[in-house]
NUFI-516429 format. One line per field, with one value per residue (C-alpha): residue number from 1; residue in one letter; x, y, z. Coordinates in steps of 0.2 Angstrom, whole numbers, padded with zeros to 4 digits, always signed. Example, Ala and Ser with C-alpha at 12.3 -4.5 7.8 and 13.67 -1.06 7.14 Angstrom:
num	(1, 2)
residuo	(A, S)
xx	(+0062, +0068)
yy	(-0022, -0005)
zz	(+0039, +0036)
END
This chain:
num	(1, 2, 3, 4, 5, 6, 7, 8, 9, 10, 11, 12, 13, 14, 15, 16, 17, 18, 19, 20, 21, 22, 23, 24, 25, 26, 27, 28, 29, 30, 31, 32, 33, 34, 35, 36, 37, 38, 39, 40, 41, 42, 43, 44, 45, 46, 47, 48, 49, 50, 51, 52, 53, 54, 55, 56, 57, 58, 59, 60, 61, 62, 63, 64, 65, 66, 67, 68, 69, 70, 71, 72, 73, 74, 75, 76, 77, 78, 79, 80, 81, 82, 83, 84, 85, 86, 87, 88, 89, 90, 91, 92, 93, 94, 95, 96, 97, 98, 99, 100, 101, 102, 103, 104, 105, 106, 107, 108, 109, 110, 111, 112, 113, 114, 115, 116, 117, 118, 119, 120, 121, 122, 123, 124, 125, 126, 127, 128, 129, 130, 131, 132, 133, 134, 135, 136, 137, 138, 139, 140, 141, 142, 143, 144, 145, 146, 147, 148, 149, 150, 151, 152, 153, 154, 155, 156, 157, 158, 159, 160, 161, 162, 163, 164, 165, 166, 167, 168, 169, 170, 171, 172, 173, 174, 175, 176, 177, 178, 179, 180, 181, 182, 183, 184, 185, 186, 187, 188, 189, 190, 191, 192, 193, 194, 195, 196, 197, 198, 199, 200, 201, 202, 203, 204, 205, 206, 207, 208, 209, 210, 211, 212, 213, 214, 215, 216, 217, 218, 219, 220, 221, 222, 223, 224, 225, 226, 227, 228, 229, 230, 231, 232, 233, 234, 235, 236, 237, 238, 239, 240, 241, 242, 243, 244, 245, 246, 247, 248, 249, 250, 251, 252, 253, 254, 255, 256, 257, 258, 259, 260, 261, 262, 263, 264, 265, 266, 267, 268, 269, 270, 271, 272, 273, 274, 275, 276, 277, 278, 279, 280, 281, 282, 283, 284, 285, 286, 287, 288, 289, 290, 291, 292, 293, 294, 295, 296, 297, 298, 299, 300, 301, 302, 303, 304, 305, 306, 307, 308, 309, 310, 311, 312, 313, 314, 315, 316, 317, 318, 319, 320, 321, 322, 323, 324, 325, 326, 327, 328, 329, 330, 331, 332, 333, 334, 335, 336, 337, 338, 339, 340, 341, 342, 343, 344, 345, 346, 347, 348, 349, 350, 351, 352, 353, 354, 355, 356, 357, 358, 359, 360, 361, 362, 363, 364, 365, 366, 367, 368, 369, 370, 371, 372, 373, 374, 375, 376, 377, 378, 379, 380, 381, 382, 383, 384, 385, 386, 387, 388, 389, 390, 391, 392, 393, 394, 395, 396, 397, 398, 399, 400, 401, 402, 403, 404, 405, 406, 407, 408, 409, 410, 411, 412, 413, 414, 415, 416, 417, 418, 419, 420, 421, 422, 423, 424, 425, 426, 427, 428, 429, 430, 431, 432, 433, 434, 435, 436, 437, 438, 439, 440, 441, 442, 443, 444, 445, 446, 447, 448, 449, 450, 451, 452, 453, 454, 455, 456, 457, 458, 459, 460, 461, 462, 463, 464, 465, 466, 467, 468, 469, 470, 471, 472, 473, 474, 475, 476, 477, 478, 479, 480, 481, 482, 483, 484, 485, 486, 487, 488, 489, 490, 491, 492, 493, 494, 495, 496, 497, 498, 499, 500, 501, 502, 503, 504, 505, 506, 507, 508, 509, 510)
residuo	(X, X, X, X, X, X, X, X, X, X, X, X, X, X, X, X, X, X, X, X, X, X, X, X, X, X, X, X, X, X, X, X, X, X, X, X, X, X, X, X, X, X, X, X, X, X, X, X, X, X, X, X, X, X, X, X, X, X, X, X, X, X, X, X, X, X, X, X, X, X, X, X, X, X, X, X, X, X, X, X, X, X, X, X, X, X, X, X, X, X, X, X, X, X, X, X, X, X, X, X, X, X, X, X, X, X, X, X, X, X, X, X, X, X, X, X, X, X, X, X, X, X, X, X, X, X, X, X, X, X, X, X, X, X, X, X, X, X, X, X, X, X, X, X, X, X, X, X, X, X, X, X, X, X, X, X, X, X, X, X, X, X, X, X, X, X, X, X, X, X, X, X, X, X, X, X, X, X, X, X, X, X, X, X, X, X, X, X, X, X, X, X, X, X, X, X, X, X, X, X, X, X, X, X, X, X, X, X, X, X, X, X, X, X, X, X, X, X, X, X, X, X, X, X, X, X, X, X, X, X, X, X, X, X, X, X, X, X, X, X, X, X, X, X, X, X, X, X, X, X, X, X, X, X, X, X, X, X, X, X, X, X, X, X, X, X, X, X, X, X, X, X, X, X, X, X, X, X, X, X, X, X, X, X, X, X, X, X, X, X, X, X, X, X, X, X, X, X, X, X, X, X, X, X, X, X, X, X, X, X, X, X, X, X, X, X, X, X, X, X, X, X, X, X, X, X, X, X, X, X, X, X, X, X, X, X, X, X, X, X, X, X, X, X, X, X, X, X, X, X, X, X, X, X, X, X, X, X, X, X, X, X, X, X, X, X, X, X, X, X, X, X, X, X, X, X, X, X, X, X, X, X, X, X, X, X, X, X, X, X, X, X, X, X, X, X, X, X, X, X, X, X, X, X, X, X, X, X, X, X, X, X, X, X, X, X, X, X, X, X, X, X, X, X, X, X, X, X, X, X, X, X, X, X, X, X, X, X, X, X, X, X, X, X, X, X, X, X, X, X, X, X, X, X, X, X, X, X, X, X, X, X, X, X, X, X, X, X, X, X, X, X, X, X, X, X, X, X, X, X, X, X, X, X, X, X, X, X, X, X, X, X, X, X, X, X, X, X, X, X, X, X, X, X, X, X, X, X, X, X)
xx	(+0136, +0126, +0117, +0099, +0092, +0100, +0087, +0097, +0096, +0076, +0067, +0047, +0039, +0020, +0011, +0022, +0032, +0048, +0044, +0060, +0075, +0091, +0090, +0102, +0095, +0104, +0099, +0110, +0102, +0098, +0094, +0081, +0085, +0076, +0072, +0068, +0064, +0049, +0032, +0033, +0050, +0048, +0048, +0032, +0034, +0051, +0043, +0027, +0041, +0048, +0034, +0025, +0011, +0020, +0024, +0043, +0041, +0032, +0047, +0067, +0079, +0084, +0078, +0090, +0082, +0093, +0106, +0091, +0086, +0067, +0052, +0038, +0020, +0010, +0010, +0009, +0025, +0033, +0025, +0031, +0049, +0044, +0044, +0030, +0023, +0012, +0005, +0001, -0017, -0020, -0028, -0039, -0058, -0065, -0079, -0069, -0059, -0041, -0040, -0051, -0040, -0023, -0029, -0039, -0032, -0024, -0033, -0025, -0038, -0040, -0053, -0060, -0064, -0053, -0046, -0053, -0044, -0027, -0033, -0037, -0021, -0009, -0016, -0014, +0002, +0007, -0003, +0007, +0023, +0018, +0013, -0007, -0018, -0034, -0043, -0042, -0062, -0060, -0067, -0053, -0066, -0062, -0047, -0037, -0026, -0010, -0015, -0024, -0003, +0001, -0011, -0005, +0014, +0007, -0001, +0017, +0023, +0010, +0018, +0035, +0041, +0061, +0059, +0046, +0042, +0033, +0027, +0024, +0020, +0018, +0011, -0008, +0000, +0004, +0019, +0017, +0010, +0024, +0037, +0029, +0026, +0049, +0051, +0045, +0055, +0068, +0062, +0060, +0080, +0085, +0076, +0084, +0070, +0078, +0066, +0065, +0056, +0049, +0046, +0046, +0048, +0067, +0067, +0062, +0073, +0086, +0082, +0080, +0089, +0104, +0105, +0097, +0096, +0088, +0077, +0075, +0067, +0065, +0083, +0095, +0105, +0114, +0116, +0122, +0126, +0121, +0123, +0140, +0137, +0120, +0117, +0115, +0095, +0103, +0111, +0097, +0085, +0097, +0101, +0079, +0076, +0093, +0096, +0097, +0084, +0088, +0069, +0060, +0045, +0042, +0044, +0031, +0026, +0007, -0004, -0019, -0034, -0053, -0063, -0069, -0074, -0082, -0087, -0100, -0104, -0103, -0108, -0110, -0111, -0107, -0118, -0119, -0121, -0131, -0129, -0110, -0104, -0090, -0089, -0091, -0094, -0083, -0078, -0065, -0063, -0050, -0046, -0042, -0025, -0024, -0017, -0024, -0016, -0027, -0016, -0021, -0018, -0027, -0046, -0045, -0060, -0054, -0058, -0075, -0077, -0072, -0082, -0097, -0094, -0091, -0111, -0113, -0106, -0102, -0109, -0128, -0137, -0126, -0130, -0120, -0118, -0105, -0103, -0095, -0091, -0101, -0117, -0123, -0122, -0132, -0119, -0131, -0129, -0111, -0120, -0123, -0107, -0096, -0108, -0104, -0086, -0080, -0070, -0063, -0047, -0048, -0037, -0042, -0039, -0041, -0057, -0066, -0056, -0054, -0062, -0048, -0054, -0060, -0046, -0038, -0049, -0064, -0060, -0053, -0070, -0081, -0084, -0090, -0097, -0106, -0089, -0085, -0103, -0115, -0132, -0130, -0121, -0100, -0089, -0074, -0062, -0065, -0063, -0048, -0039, -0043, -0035, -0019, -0019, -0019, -0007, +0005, +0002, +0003, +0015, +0005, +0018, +0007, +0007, -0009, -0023, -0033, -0022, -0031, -0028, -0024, -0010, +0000, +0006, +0003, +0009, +0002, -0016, -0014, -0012, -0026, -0036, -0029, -0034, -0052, -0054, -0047, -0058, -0072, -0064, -0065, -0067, -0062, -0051, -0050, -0035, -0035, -0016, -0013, +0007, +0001, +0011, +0020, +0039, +0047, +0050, +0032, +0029, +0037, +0029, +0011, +0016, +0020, +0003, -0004, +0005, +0000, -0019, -0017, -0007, -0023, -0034, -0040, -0044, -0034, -0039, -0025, -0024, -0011, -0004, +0016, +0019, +0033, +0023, +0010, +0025, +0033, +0016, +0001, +0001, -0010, -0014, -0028, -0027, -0042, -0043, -0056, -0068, -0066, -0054, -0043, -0029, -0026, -0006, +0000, +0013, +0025, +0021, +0020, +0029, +0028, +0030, +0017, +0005, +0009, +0005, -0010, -0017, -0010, -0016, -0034, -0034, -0029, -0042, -0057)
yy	(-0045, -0057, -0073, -0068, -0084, -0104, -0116, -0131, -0146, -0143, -0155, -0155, -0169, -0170, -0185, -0190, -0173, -0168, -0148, -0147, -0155, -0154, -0133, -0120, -0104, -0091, -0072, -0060, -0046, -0032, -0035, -0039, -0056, -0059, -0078, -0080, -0093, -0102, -0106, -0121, -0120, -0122, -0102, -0102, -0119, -0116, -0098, -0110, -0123, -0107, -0096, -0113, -0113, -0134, -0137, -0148, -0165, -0159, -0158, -0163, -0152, -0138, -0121, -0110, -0090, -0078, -0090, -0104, -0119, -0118, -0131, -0120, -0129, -0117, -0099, -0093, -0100, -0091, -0075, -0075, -0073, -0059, -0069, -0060, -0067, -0058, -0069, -0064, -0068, -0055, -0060, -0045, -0045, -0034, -0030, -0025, -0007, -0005, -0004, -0021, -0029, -0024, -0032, -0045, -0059, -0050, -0035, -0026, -0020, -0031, -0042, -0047, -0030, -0020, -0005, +0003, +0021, +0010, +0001, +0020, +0026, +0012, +0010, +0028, +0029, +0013, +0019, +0034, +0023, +0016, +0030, +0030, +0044, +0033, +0034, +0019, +0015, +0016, -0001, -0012, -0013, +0004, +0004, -0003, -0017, -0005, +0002, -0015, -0020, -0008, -0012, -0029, -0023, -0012, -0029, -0035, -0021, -0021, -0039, -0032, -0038, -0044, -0054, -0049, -0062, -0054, -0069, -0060, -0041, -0030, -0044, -0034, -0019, -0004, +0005, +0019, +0007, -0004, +0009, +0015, -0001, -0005, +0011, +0006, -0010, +0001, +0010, -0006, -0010, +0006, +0004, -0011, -0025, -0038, -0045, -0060, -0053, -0067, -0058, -0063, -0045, -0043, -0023, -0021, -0035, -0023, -0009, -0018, -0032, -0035, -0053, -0066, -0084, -0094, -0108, -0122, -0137, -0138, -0136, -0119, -0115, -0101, -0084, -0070, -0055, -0038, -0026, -0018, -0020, -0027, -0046, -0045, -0050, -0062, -0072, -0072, -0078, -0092, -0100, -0099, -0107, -0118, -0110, -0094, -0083, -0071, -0066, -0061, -0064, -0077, -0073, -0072, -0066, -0060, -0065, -0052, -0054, -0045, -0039, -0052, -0046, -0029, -0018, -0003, +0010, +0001, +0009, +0000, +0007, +0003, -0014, -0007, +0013, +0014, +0031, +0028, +0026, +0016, +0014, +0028, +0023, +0011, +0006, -0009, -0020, -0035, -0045, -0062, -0068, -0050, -0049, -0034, -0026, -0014, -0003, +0008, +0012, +0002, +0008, +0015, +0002, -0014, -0029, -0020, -0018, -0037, -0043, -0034, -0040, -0058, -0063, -0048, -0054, -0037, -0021, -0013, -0004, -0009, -0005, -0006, -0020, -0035, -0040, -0056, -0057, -0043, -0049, -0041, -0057, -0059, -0060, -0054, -0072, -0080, -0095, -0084, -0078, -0094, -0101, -0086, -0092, -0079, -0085, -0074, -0080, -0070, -0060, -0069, -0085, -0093, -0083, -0083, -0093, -0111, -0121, -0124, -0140, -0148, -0158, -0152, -0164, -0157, -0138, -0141, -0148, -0138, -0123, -0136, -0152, -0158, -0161, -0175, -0181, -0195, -0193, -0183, -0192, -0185, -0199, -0197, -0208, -0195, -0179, -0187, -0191, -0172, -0167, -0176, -0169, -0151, -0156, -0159, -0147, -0134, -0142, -0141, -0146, -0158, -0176, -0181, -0174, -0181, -0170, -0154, -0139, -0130, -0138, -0131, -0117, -0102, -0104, -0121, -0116, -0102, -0114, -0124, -0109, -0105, -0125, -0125, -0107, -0116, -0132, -0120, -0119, -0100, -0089, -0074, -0075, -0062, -0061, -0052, -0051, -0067, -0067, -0060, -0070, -0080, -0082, -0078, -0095, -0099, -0081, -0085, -0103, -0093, -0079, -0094, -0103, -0084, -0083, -0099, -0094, -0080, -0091, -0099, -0085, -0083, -0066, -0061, -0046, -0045, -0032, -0031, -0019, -0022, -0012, -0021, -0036, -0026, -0020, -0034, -0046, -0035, -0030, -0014, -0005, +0003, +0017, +0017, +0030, +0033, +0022, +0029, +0023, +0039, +0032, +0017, +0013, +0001, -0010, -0001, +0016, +0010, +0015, +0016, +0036, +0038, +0025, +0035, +0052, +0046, +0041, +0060, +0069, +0061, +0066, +0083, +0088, +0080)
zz	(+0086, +0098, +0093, +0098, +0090, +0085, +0074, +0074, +0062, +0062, +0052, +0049, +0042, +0035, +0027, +0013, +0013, +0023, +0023, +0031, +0030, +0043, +0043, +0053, +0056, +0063, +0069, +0076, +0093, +0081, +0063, +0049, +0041, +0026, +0021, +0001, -0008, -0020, -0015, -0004, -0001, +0018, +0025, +0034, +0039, +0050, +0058, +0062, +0071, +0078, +0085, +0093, +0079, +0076, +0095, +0102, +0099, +0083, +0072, +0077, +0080, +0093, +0094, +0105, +0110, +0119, +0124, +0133, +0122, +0119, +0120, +0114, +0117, +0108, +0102, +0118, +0126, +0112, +0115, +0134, +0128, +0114, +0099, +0090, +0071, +0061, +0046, +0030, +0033, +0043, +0063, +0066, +0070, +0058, +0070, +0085, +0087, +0085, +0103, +0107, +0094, +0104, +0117, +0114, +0126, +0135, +0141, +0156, +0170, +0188, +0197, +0179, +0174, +0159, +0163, +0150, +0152, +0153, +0134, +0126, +0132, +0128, +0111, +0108, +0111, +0100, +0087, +0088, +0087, +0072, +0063, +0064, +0069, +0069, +0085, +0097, +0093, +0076, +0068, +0060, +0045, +0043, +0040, +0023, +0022, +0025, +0041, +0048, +0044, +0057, +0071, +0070, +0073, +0084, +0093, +0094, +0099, +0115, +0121, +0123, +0104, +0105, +0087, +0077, +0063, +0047, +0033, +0016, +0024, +0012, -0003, -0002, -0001, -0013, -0015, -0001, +0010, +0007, +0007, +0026, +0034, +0029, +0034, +0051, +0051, +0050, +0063, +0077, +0072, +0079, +0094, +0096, +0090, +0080, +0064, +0052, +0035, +0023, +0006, -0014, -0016, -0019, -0020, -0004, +0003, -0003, +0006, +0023, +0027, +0035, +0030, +0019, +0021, +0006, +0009, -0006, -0006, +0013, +0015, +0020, +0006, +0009, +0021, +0013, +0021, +0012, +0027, +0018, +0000, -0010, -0017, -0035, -0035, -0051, -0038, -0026, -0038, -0044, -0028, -0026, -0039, -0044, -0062, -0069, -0075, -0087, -0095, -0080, -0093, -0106, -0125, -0136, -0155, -0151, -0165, -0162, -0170, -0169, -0154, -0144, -0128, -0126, -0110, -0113, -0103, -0087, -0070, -0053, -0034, -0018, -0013, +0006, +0001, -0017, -0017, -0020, -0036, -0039, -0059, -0070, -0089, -0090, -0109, -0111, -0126, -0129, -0144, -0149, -0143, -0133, -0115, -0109, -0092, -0079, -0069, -0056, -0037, -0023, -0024, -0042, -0044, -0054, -0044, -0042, -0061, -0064, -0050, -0057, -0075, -0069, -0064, -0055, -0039, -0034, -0031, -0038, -0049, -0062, -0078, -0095, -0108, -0111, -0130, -0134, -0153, -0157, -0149, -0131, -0118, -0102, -0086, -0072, -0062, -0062, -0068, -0084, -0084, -0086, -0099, -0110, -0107, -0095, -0082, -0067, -0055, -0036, -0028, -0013, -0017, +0000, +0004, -0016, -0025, -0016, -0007, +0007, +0015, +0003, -0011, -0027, -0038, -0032, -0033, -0051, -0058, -0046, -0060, -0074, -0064, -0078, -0087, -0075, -0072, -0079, -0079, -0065, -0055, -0055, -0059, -0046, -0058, -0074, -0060, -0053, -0071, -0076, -0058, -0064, -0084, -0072, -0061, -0074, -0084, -0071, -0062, -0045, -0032, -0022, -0013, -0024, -0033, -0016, -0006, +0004, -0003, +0013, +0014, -0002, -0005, -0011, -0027, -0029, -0022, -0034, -0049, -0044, -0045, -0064, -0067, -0059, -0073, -0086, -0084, -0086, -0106, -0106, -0121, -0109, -0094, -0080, -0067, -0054, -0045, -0052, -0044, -0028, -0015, -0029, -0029, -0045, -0051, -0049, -0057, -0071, -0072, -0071, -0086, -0095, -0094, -0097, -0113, -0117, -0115, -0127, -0140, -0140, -0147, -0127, -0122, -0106, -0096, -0082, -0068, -0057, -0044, -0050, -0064, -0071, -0071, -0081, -0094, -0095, -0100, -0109, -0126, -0122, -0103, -0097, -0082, -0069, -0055, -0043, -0055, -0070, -0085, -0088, -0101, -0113, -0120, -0131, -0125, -0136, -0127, -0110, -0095, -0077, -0078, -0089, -0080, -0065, -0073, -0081, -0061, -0054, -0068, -0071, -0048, -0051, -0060, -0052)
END
């Protein structure tokens, strides 16, 4: 098979980091190539050096495209030859239509003025191509984060896409969304399109790719070729991480004691539409030392419910009542909310949960200032010094405490957000995806921490979108659908079946 892309001896160097080190890529015309590996391993930062994003002279090495060596000076030069990227923070304006968004940049029409006829019907018929029955004027706001996955392929596919470059696709995505956007991969490789799919998901790797190269520590450490016969995902996740991992999930002997924390009768609508109810009654407890798991499909309702439990900060006319020991607790402001000892860690890290340009010392102590203050004043030597006790104890991968949290990944970012919460010296601790976007060693770092928590006598409520990760981690489940809490298992009694016939059953008979 032909050689449709050479990276050769690439090497990319930041401030006290070498991101990557002397790597070899190759991709042959025609297939998906998966790249694995940790959280800061290096993935992103070689499809950055390849799709223009770090321009020549950037980095060292040789980039070779259908036969030609490359100097790409920006994205655009890249574009030009069909190499496409789609990052995992998706590009759209959520103001625009689908059709605006296609072809924002590059809008056919002549003299200055877009042919507007020419948009509509070219976006109809890619939108057709990918599997979309929106209109072209629909408003990407609209539309949810599986189908906004598909206007940006179809984007890709509207600039004549040879390699199209997919970082972390399907990590907001639930299973038939998942299922339907590798589907389509499939799809683009029988048309001919050639792809590279970064992914922590190991499943769907499976059912895609021709090839896998692992990535470690900046460097290439292997290609494997799957097209024949599968990897053994044991072997994958050992030459990820360097050592083997044979409990997926950490060990541990909970030691549960009385109710803690207790939801009643909690109701809260839609904060643009009142007349929308979103939580219907809601009744959740959690005890000492509990890790208690929220399943449930995409919009079943569960980062509303623990946005509007943590100070309120989303939704209206909530009403209900939050106990903490037995006693009713005042969390209408978020202020409120952490000095009862509630703490609550994003799913959006980078939009909620960080604050990207500012360092790791100050978003660790920004939840409980007075901490690392004197007479009012903070004391950058003590917020520094708690920095570094959180770096270690996390093992944030980072230059220094001083360093910008933009620059780590998303593993590491994700850890800092777990350090700014647990700062806040939390009674109650509520995650929300806590592994989305984490590789599994940095998974397996973050259950541990988790564990750690609830060892404590803390009171972890943990919803999640993978059920295994539910299964292997909680010692009880609830089920929400459509806002409504319509079952509750023991850990013992758990299993993705029943979860999954819990949510069918509860939507049948509404």
């Amino acid at each position: 098979m032909e050689t449709i892309l050479e990276m050769r001896s690439i090497t990319k160097e930041f401030p006290g980091v070498v991101a990557l080190n002397q790597v070899n890529l190759s991709v042959r015309a025609g297939e998906i190539h998966a790249i694995v590996g940790e959280n800061g391993a290096g993935k992103s930062t070689l499809m950055k050096v390849l799709s223009g994003v770090y321009p020549h002279h950037s980095y060292s090495g040789e980039i070779a495209f259908a036969g030609q060596v490359q100097a790409f000076r920006d994205i655009r030069d890249s574009e030009r030859l069909g190499i496409i990227i789609i990052h995992q923070e998706l590009a759209l304006v959520p103001q625009l239509s689908i059709a605006e968004n296609i072809f924002l940049g590059n809008e056919p029409g002549r003299h200055g003025v877009i042919d507007w006829h020419q948009v509509y019907a070219r976006t109809s018929a890619l939108l057709q191509k990918v599997g979309l029955k929106e209109a072209p004027t629909t408003r990407i706001s609209e539309l949810g984060v599986g189908k906004q996955q598909l206007v940006e392929i179809a984007k890709a596919l509207s600039k004549n896409v040879r390699l199209l470059i997919l970082d972390e696709p399907t990590a907001s995505l639930n299973e038939t969304d998942s299922d339907a956007l590798l589907e389509l991969l499939l799809e683009l490789q029988r048309e001919g399109i050639t792809s590279i799919l970064i992914s922590h998901k190991l499943n769907e790797i499976a059912k895609v790719a021709d090839r896998i190269t692992v990535i470690r520590d900046g460097m290439a450490i292997e290609t494997m070729d799957c097209a024949d016969a599968p990897i053994p995902e044991n072997r994958v996740i050992q030459r990820m991480v360097g050592r083997e991992m044979s409990d997926r999930y950490p060990r541990r002997q909970p030691q549960i004691g009385g109710t803690v924390f207790e939801v009643r009768n909690w109701r809260a609508s839609h904060p643009q539409h009142p007349e929308r109810q979103l939580l219907k009654d809601i009744n959740l407890h959690v005890r000492k030392g509990e890790i208690v798991g929220i399943a449930g499909l995409m919009g079943a309702g569960r980062t509303e419910l623990a946005m509007s439990i943590f100070g309120r900060s989303y939704g209206q006319r909530i009403q209900g009542d939050v106990y903490l020991h037995g006693q009713a607790v005042d969390v209408s402001t978020i202020r409120k909310a952490i000095r009862h000892g509630i703490a609550y860690v994003t799913e959006d890290r980078k939009g909620l949960g960080l604050v990207l340009h500012d360092d790791i010392a100050r978003n660790i102590s920004l939840p409980n200032l007075s901490r690392v203050a004197r007479g009012g004043v903070i004391d950058q030597a003590r917020e520094v010094t708690v920095a570094r006790e959180f770096r270690e104890k996390l093992r944030i991968r980072c230059s220094g405490v001083t360093q910008q949290v933009v620059n780590l990944s998303g593993g590491n970012q994700q850890k800092v957000v777990l350090s700014k919460w647990l700062f806040s010296q939390p009674e109650v601790l509520i995650l929300d995806e806590p592994t989305r976007g984490v590789d599994v060693g940095a998974k397996y770092e973050i259950y541990t921490i988790i564990s750690q928590l609830a060892a404590e006598g803390k009171c972890v409520l943990m919803i999640s979108s993978e059920m295994p990760e539910l299964l292997g981690m909680c010692d009880r489940i609830y089920v929400m659908n459509e806002g409504s809490m319509v079952a509750e298992f023991p850990a013992a009694e758990a299993s993705q079946e029943k979860i999954m016939s819990a949510i069918v059953r509860a939507g049948s008979e509404k």
